[in-house]
N, C-alpha and C positions, 0 to 999 in steps of 0.2 A: 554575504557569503557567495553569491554570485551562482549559478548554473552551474549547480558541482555535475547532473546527470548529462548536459549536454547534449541529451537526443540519443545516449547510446543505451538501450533498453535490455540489451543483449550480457548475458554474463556464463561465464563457465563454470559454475557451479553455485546449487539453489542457496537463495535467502541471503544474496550480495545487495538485490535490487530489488523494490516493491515499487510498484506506481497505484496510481486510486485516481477512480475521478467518482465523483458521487452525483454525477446529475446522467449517468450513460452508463449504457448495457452493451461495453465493449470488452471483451474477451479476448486476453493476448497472454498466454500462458498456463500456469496454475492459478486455480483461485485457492489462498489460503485461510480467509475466511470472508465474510460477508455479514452484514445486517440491511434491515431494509425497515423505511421507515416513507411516511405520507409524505415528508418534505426534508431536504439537507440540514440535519440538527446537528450541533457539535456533539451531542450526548449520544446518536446515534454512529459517530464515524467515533470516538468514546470508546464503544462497543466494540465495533469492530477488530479497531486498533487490538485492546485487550483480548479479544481472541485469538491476533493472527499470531501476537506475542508468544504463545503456547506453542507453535510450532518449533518456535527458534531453539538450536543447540547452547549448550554453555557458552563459547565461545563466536556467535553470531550476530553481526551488528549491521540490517541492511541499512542500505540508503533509501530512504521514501521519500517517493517524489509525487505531489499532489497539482492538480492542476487548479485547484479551487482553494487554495492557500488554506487549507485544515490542517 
């Protein structure tokens, strides 16, 4: 699929674009959900996922973009 985010993080109206990195406590917008766990589990970003999912409108489909391929 190729670099569909291309470096542009930026969007004009929420829940276009999610990014996640799970090993860093970097802060660059809203956080819509979070879990924390002792070390990168799938079952923990799992979690996460499934809560941030609850924000979304009917009709909302963002793009995530992970830097640790989860």
């Amino acid at each position: 699929m190729g670099n569909v985010l291309g470096r542009q993080f930026s969007t004009n109206k929420p829940n276009q674009k999610w990014v996640t990195d799970v090993t860093e406590f970097k802060i660059n917008g809203e956080i819509v959900a979070y879990q924390m766990a002792s070390r990168p589990l799938l079952s923990m970003v799992d979690e996460m996922l499934s809560k941030a999912m609850m924000v979304l409108g009917k009709d909302q489909y963002p793009l995530l973009h992970s830097d640790q391929g989860w």
